[in-house]
C-alpha positions as CSV (number, residue, x, y, z in Angstrom):
1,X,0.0,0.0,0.0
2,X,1.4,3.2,-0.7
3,X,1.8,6.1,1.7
4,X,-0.4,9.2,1.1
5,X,1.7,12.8,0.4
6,X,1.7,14.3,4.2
7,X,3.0,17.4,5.6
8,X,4.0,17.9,9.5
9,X,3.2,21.6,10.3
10,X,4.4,23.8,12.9
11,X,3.3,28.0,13.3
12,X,6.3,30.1,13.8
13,X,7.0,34.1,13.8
14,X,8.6,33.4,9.6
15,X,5.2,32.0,9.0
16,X,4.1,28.4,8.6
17,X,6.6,25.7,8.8
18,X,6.3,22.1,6.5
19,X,8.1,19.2,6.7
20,X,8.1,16.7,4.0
21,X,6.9,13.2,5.7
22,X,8.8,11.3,3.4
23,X,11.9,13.4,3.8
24,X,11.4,13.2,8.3
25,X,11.2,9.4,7.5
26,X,14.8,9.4,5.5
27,X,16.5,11.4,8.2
28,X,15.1,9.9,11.4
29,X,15.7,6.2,9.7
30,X,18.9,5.8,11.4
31,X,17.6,7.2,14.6
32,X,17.5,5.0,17.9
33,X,14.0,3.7,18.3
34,X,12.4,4.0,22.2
35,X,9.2,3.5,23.8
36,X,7.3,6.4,24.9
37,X,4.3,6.0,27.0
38,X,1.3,7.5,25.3
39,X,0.8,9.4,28.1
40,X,3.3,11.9,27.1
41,X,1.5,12.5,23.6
42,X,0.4,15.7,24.2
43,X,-1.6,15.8,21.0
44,X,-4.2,13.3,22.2
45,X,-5.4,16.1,24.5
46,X,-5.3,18.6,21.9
47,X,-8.0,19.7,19.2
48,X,-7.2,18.1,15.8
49,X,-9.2,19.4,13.1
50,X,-7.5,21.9,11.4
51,X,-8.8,25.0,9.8
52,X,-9.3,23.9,6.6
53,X,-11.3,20.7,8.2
54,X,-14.6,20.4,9.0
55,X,-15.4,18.6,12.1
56,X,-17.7,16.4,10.4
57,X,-18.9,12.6,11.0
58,X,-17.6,12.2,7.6
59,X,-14.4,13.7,8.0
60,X,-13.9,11.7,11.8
61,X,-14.8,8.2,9.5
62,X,-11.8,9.1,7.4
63,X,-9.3,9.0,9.9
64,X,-11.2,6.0,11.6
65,X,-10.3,4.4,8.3
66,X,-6.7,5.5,8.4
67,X,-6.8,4.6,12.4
68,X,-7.3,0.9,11.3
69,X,-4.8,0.7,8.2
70,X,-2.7,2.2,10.5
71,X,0.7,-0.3,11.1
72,X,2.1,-0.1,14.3
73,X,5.8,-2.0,13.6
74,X,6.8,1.9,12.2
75,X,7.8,3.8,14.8
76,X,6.1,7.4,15.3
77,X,8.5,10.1,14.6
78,X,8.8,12.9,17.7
79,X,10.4,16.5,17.3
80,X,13.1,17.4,19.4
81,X,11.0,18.5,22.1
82,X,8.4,16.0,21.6
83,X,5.7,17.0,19.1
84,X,4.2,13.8,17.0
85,X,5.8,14.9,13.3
86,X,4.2,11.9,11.8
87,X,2.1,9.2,13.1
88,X,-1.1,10.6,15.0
89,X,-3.1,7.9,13.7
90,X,-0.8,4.6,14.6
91,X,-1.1,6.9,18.2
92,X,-4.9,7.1,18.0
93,X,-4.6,3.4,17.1
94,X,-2.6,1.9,20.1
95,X,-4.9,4.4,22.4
96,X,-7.9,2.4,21.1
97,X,-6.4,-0.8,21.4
98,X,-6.0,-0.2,25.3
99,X,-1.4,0.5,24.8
100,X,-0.3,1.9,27.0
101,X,2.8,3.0,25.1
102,X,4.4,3.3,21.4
103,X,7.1,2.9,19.8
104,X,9.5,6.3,18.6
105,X,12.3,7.9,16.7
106,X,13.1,11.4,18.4
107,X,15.1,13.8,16.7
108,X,18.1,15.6,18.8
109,X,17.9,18.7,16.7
110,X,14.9,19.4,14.4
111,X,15.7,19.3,10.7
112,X,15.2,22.6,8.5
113,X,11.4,22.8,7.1
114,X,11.1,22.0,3.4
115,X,8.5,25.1,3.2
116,X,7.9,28.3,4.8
117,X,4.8,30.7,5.0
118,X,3.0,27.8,2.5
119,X,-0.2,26.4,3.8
120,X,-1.5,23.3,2.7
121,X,-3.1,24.1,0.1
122,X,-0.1,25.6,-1.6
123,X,1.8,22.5,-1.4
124,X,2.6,19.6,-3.5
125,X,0.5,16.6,-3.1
């Protein structure tokens, strides 16, 4: 199955930030994996439709669906002070199935954005 074009994004005072999912991927590949306790995702306690999102039963069944394809032997990959760059759903996932932690990738230093001050519907897909 083939991996949907994603973005991480991140507010900033130069304007939003994007990373390239695929490009995070490459550079955390080599990266020392850990457990983290889902407990210390922040995001699950945080609003997640964005602005250009409804808050929709349609829109929630879409990420059900991507909950559920969802493959937890890939680690999640964290920022260096622990935001979820990429994989909110296999988190959403392991909270269903009653986890009580996940595995993780962590960067030490944050790579450079691929984009600045592009939203996301300015961006390749």
């Amino acid at each position: 199955m083939a991996l949907r074009k994603q973005y991480y994004f991140r507010p900033s005072s130069r304007g939003l930030l994007a990373w390239d999912v695929d490009r995070l991927i490459r550079l955390s590949d080599h990266l020392p994996r850990k457990r983290v306790p889902l407990d210390e995702i922040r995001e699950l306690d945080e609003d997640w439709f964005g602005e250009d999102e409804r808050p929709t039963w349609r829109a929630m069944l879409e990420h059900v669906r991507l909950m559920e394809e969802a493959d937890l032997s890939f680690p999640i990959i964290l920022s260096a002070s622990g935001d979820v760059m990429d994989g909110m759903h296999r988190v959403a996932k392991a909270a269903l199935e009653g986890r009580s932690e996940i595995v993780a990738v962590q960067f030490d230093e944050d790579p450079e954005p691929d984009h600045i001050g592009l939203g996301p519907n300015e961006l390749p897909y």
